[in-house]
KOLVEX-664981 format. One record per residue (C-alpha): y, x, z; residue in three letters. Coordinates in steps of 0.5 Angstrom, whole numbers. Example, Ala and Ser with C-alpha at 12.3 -4.5 7.8 and 13.67 -1.06 7.14 Angstrom:
BEGIN
+-------+-------+-------+--------+
!     Y !     X !     Z ! torvex !
+-------+-------+-------+--------+
!    -9 !    25 !    16 !    ALA !
!    -2 !    27 !    14 !    SER !
+-------+-------+-------+--------+
end
This chain:
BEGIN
+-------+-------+-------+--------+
!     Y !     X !     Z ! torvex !
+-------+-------+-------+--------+
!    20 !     9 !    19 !    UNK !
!    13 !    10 !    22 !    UNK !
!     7 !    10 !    18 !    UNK !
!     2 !     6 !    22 !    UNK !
!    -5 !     8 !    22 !    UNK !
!    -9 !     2 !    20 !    UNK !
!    -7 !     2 !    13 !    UNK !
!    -9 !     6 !     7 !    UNK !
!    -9 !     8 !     0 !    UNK !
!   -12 !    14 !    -4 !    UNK !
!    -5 !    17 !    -7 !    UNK !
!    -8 !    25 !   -12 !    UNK !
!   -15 !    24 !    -8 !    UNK !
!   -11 !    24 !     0 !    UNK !
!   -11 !    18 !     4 !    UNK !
!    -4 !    16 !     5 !    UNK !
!    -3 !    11 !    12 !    UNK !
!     1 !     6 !    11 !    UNK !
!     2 !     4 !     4 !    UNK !
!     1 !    -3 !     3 !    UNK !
!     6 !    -3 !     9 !    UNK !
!    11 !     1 !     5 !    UNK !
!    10 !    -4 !    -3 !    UNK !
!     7 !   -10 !     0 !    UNK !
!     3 !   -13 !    -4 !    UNK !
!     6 !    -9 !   -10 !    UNK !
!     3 !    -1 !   -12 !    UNK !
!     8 !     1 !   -14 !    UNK !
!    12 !     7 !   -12 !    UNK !
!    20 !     6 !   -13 !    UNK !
!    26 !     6 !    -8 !    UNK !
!    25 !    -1 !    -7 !    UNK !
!    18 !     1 !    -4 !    UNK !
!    15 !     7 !    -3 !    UNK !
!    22 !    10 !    -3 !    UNK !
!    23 !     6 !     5 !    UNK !
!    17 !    11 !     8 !    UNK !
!    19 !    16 !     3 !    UNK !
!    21 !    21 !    10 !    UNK !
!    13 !    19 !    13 !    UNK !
!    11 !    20 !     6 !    UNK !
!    13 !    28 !     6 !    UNK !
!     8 !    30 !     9 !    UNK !
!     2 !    28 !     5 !    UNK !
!     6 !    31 !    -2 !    UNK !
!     7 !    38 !     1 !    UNK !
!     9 !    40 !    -6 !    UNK !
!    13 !    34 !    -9 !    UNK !
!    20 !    35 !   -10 !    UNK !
!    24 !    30 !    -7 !    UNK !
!    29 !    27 !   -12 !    UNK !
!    31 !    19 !    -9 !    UNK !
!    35 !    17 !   -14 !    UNK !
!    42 !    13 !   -13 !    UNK !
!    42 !     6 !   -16 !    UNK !
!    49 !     1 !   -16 !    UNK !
!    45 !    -4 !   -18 !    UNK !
!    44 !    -7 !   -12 !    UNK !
!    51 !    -7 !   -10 !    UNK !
!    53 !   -10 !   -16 !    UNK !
!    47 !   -15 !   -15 !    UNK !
!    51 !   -22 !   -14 !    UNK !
!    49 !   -26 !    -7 !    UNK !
!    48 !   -31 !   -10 !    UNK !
!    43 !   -29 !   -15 !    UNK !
!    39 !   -26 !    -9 !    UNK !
!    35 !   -32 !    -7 !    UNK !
!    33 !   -34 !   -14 !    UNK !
!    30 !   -28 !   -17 !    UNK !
!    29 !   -22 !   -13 !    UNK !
!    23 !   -24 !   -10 !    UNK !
!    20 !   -17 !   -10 !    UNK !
!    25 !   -13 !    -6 !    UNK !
!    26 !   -18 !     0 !    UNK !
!    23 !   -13 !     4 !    UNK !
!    26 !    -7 !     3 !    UNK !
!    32 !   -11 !     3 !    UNK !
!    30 !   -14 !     9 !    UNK !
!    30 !    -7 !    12 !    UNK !
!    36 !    -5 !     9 !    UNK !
!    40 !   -10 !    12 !    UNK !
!    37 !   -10 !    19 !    UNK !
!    33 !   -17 !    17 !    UNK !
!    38 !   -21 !    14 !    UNK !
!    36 !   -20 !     6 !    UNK !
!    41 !   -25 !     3 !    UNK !
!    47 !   -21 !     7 !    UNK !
!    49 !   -16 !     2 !    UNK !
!    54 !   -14 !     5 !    UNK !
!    50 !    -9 !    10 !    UNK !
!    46 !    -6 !     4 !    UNK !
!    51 !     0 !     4 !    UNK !
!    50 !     2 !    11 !    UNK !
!    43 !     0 !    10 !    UNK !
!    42 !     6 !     4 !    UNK !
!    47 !    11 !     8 !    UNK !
!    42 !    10 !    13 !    UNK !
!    36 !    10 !     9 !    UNK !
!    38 !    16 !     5 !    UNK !
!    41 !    19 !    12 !    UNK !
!    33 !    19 !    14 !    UNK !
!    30 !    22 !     8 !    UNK !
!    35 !    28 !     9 !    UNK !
!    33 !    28 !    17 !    UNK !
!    26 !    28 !    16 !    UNK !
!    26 !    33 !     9 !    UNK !
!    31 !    38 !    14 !    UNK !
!    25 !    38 !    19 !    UNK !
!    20 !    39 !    15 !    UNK !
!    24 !    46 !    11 !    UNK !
!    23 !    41 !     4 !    UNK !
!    30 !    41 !     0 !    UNK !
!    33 !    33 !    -2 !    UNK !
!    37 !    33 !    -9 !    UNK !
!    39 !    25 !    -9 !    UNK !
!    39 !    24 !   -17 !    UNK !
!    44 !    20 !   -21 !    UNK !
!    42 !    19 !   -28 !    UNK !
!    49 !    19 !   -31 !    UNK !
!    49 !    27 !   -29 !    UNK !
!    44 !    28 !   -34 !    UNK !
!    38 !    33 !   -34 !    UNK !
!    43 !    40 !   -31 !    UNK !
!    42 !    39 !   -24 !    UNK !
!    34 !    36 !   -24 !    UNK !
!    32 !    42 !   -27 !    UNK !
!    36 !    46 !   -23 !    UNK !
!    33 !    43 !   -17 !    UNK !
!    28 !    44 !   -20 !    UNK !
!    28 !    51 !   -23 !    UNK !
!    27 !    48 !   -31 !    UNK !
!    31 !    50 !   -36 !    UNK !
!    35 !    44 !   -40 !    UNK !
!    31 !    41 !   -45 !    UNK !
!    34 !    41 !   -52 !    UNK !
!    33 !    33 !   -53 !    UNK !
!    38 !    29 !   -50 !    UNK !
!    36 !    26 !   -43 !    UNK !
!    34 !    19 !   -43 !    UNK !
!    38 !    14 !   -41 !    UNK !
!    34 !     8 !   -40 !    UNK !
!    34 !     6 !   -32 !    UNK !
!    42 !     5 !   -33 !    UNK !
!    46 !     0 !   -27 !    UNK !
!    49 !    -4 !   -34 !    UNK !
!    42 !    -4 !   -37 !    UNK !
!    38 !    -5 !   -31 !    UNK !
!    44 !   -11 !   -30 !    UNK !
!    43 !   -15 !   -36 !    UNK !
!    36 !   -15 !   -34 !    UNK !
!    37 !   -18 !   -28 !    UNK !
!    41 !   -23 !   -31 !    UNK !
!    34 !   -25 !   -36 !    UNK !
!    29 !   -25 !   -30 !    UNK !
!    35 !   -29 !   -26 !    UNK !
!    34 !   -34 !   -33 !    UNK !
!    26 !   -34 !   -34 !    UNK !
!    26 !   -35 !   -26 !    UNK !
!    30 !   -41 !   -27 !    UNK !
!    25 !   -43 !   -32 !    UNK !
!    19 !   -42 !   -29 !    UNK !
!    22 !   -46 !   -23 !    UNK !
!    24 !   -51 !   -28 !    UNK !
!    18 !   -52 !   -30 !    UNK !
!    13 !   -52 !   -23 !    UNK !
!    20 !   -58 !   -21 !    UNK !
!    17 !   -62 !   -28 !    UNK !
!     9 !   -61 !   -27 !    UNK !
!    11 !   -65 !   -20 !    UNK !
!    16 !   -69 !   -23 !    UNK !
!    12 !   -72 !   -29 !    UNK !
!     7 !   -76 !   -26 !    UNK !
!    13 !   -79 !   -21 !    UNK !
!    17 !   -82 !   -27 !    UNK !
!    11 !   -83 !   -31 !    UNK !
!     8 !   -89 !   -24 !    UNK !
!    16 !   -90 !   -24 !    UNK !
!    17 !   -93 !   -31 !    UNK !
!    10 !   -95 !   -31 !    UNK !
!    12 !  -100 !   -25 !    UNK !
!    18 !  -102 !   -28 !    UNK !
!    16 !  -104 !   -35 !    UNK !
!    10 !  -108 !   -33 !    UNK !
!    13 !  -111 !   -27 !    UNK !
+-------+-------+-------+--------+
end
């Protein structure tokens, strides 16, 4: 995806066209927003090894919470899916293309790509790397089944919070409505 020129964002002291279009209103630098520009990125981090982490979670993600509480990623998914972000079932294709990208746009540029999994661990982070292994074990804390349940608790405090909005309008109404009921 092409960075247009009109935007910008200081990112390590360089002007980077294009961030907001990658991150929304968001500044955030994640696989759901700067990963989507992470091929016109390469060339303002020279430097910066290229490791896009792959993530189940959003082929796990059931459809019928997407609308719900996802309100975040609508854009990438709306990219990954060809503009349709409630349909899931394209996101697979979406990521292959999406990864396929990354790679064209590396290999173009002579940079390397290691497309992380977390369940494999600190070994082939740091040898793409060239770190040694560090002696304490590697932080699992960005899992698909813990990242998951978390899901399921933002699924229910939005919920909640549009529970809460349907009150603060519905409260009046049947205030005026008992009102007119009892004393007519």
């Amino acid at each position: 995806m092409p960075i247009p020129t009109r935007t910008l964002f200081l990112l390590r002291n360089r002007l980077i066209p294009g961030w907001r279009l990658c991150s929304g209103r968001f500044m955030q630098s994640e696989v759901g927003s700067a990963g989507l520009c992470l091929s016109s990125l390469i060339e303002y981090l020279p430097i910066a090894p290229l490791v896009p982490s792959i993530l189940d979670l959003f082929l796990k993600v059931s459809k019928s919470y997407i609308g719900l509480y996802i309100p975040l990623p609508r854009f990438p998914l709306s990219v990954w899916t060809g503009g349709n972000w409630q349909d899931t079932s394209r996101l697979p294709t979406g990521f292959e293309a999406h990864y396929d990208q990354v790679h064209a746009a590396a290999r173009a540029r002579g940079r390397k790509v290691l497309e992380f999994k977390v369940q494999d661990g600190w070994d082939p982070l740091c040898q793409f790397l060239g770190k040694e292994v560090p002696s304490e074990p590697f932080p699992h804390v960005n899992e698909v089944d813990v990242i998951a349940r978390f899901h399921v608790i933002i699924f229910w405090a939005r919920l909640v919070g549009l529970a809460k909005k349907g009150l603060i309008w519905a409260s009046p109404v049947v205030a005026v409505g008992a009102a007119w009921w009892y004393f007519d």
